[in-house]
C-alpha positions as CSV (number, residue, x, y, z in Angstrom):
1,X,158.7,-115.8,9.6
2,X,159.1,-112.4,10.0
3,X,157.9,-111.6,6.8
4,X,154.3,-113.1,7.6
5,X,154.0,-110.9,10.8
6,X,154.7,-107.5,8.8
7,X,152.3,-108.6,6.0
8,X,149.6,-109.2,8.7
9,X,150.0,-106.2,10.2
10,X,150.0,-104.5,6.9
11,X,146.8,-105.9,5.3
12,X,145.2,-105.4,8.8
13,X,145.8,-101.7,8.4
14,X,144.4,-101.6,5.1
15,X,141.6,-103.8,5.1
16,X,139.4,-105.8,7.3
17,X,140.9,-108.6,9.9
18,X,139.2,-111.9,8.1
19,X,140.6,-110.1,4.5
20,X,144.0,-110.0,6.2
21,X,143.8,-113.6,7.5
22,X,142.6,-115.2,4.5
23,X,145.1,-112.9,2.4
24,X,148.3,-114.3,4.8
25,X,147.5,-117.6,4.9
26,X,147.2,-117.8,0.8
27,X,150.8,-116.5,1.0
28,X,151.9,-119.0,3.0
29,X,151.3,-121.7,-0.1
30,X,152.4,-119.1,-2.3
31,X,155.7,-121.3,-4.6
32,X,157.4,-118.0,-5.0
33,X,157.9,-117.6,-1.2
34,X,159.0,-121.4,-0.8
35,X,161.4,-120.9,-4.0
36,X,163.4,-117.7,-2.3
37,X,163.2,-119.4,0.7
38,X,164.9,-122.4,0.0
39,X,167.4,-120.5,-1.9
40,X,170.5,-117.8,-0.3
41,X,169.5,-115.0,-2.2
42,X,168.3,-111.9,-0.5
43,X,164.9,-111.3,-2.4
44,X,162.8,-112.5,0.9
45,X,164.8,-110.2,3.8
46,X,164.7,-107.4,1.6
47,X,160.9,-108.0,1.1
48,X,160.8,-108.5,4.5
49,X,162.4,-105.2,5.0
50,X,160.3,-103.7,2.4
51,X,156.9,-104.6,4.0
52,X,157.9,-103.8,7.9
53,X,159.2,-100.3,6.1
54,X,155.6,-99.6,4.5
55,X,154.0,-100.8,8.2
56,X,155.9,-98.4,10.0
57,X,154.8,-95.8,7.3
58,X,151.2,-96.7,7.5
59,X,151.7,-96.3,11.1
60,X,153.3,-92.8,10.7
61,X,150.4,-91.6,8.5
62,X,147.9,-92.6,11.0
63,X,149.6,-91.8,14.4
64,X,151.7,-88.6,12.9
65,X,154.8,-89.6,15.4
66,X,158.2,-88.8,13.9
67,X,159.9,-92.1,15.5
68,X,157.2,-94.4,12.9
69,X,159.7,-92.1,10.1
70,X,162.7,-93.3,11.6
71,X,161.7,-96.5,12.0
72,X,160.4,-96.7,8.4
73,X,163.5,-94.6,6.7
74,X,166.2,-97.4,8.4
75,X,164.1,-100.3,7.3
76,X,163.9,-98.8,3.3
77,X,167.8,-98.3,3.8
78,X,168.3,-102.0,5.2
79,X,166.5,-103.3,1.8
80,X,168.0,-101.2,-0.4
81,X,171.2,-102.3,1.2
82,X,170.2,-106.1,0.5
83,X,168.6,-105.7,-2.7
84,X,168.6,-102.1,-4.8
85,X,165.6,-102.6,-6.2
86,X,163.2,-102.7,-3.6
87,X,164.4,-99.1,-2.6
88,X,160.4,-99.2,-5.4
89,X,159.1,-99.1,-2.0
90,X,160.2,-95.5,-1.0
91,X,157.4,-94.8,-4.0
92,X,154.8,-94.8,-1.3
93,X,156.6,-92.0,0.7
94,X,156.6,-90.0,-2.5
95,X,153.9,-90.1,-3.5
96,X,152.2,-89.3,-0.7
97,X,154.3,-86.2,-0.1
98,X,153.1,-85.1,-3.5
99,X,149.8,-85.3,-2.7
100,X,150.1,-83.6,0.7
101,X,152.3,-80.9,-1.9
102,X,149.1,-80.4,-4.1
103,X,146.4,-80.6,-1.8
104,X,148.6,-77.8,-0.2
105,X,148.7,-75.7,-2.9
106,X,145.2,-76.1,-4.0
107,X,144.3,-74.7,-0.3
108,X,146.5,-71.4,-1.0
109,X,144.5,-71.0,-4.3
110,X,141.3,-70.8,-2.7
């Protein structure tokens, strides 16, 4: 799946590689997966949409190249497109604009 990849790649980014193991493989037995997948509805691309979109950001923060933007900005649209409410996951984008936006301002302060 897909999904799994992104969510590896995501944990990895965030924690250490055994955490990120351990933490996939638990999802793998996880009922709530198995019950979306089994059934048509569109919860599990647009999670899988949602987690390659916060990968891509992650990957943007740390590498600062404009294409990891793109990349994550098409894969927010595709799950919004699929499921509205996952567009939740643009929360990450703004909120760390508003910190860049305060840590700014507290700079021209001083």
């Amino acid at each position: 799946m897909f999904f799994l990849l992104g969510f590896y790649r995501l944990v990895k980014k965030l924690v250490e590689v055994e955490v990120a193991l351990i933490s996939n493989v638990l999802i793998c037995f996880s009922p709530l997966l198995y019950y979306y997948c089994v059934n048509p509805l569109p919860y599990i691309l647009a999670l899988c949409f949602s987690i390659w979109a916060l990968n891509f950001f992650f990957c943007f923060i740390i590498e600062k190249k404009i294409i990891y933007f793109l990349i994550f900005a098409v894969f927010i649209m595709l799950a919004a497109l699929v499921k509205l409410p996952y567009i939740i996951f643009c929360a990450v984008f703004l909120l760390h604009a508003f910190k860049r936006a305060i840590k700014k301002e507290r700079k021209e302060l001083l």
